[in-house]
C-alpha positions in Angstrom: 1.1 10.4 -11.9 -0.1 8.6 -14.8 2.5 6.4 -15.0 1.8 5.5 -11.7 -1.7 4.8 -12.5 -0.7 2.5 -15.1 1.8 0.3 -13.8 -0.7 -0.2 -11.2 -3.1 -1.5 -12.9 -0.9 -3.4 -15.4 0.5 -5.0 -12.6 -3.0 -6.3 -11.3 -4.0 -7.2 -14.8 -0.6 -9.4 -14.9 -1.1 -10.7 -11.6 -4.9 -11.6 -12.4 -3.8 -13.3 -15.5 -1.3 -15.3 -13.8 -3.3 -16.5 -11.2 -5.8 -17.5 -13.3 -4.7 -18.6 -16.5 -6.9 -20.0 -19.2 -9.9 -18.8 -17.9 -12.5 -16.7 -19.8 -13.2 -13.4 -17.9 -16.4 -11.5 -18.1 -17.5 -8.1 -17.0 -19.4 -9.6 -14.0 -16.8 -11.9 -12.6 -14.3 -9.0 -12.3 -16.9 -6.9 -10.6 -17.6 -9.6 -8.0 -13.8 -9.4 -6.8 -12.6 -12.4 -8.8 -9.3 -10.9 -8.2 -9.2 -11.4 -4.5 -11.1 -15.0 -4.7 -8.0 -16.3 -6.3 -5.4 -14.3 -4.0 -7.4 -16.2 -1.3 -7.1 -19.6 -2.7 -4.2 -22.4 -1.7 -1.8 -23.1 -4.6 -3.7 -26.4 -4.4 -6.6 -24.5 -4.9 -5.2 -22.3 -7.5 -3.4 -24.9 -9.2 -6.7 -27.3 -9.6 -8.5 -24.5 -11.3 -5.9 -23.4 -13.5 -5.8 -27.2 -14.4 -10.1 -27.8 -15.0 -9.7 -24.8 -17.4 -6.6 -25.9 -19.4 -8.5 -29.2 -19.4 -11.7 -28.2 -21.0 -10.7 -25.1 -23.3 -7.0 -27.0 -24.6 -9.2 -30.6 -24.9 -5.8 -32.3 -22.6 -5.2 -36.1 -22.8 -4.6 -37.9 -20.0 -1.0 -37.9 -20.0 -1.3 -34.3 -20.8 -3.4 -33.7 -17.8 -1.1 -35.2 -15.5 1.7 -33.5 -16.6 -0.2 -29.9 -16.5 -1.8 -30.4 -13.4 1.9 -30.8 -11.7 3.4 -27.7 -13.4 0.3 -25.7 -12.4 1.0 -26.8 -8.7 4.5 -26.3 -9.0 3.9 -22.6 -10.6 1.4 -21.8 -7.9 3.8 -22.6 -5.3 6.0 -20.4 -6.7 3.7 -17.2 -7.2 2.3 -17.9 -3.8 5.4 -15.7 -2.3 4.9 -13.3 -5.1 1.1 -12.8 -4.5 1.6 -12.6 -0.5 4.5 -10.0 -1.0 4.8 -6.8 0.0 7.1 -5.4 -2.5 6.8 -2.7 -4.8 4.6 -3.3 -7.6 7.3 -2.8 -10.4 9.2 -5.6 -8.0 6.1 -8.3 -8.4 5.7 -7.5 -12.0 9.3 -8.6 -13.1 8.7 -11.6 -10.8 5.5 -12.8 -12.3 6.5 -12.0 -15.6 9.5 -13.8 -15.3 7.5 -16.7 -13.9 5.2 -16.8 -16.3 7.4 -16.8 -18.9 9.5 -20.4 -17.5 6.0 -21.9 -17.0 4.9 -20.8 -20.9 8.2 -22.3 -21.6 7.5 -25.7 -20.2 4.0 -25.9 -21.0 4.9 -25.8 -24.8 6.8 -29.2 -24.4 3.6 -30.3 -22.7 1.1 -29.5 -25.2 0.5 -29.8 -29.0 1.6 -27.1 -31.2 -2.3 -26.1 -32.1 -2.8 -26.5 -28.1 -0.1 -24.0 -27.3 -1.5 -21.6 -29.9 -4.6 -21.7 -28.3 -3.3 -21.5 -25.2 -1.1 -18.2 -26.1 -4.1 -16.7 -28.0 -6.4 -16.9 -24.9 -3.7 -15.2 -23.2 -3.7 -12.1 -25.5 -7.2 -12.0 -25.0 -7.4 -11.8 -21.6 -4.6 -9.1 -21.3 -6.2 -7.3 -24.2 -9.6 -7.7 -22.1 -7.8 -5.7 -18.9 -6.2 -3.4 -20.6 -9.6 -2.5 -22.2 -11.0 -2.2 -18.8 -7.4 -0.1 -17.8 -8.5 2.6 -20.5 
C-alpha cells in the first residue's frame, strides 16, 4: 500500500513540476489548489506562464525569449493529452518524464550554460520541495 501511496504522489509532484516549470512554490500556493489552476489552463495559457517565469528568474534575451516561448507552447501541447488522460498513473509518469526530459534537452541549446544550471537547480528544488511535503 505504500508504494501505492507514493507513486501517487510522485506522480502529482512530477506532473505539478512539469506543468509549471521555473516557478517558485510556496506552502500557500499549493494549499490554494495551484495544482488544478494549471490543469485548467490552455497550453497557451500554460505555455505564457511557463515563459514570464523563465523570463524573469533565467534573465532571457530577446532572442532567447522567442525561442523559449515557442518550445514552452510546443511542450504544453504535448502534455495537454498527458494531463487530460485517463491512464494509469505509472503510464503518465513515464510520459511526462520522458517529455520533460526532450524539452530539458532542447532548452539547453536555448540557454547559456550558467542559465541551464540555474534552470536545473530550480528544478531540484522544486522536486525536493514536494517530496518534503510527500514525507
Amino acid at each position: 500500500m505504500k508504494a501505492i501511496k507514493i507513486s501517487t504522489r510522485a506522480v502529482m509532484m512530477i506532473l505539478f513540476m512539469l506543468m509549471t516549470n521555473c516557478i517558485s512554490i510556496n506552502k500557500a500556493s499549493a494549499q490554494n489548489g495551484m495544482g488544478k489552476k494549471f490543469k485548467n489552463m490552455t497550453p497557451a495559457q500554460r505555455a505564457d506562464f511557463q515563459t514570464g517565469m523563465m523570463k524573469s528568474k533565467l534573465k532571457l534575451d530577446t532572442q532567447q525569449l522567442l525561442k523559449v516561448q515557442a518550445l514552452n507552447l510546443k511542450y504544453a501541447l504535448l502534455f495537454e493529452p498527458i494531463i487530460k488522460s485517463d491512464a494509469g498513473r505509472f503510464s503518465k509518469l513515464r510520459q511526462a518524464m520522458a517529455l520533460q526530459q526532450k524539452k530539458d534537452d532542447e532548452l539547453q541549446y536555448i540557454f547559456t550554460t550558467p542559465q541551464y544550471k540555474l534552470y536545473k537547480d530550480f528544478e531540484d528544488t522544486m522536486r525536493k520541495k514536494m517530496m518534503a511535503k510527500v514525507n
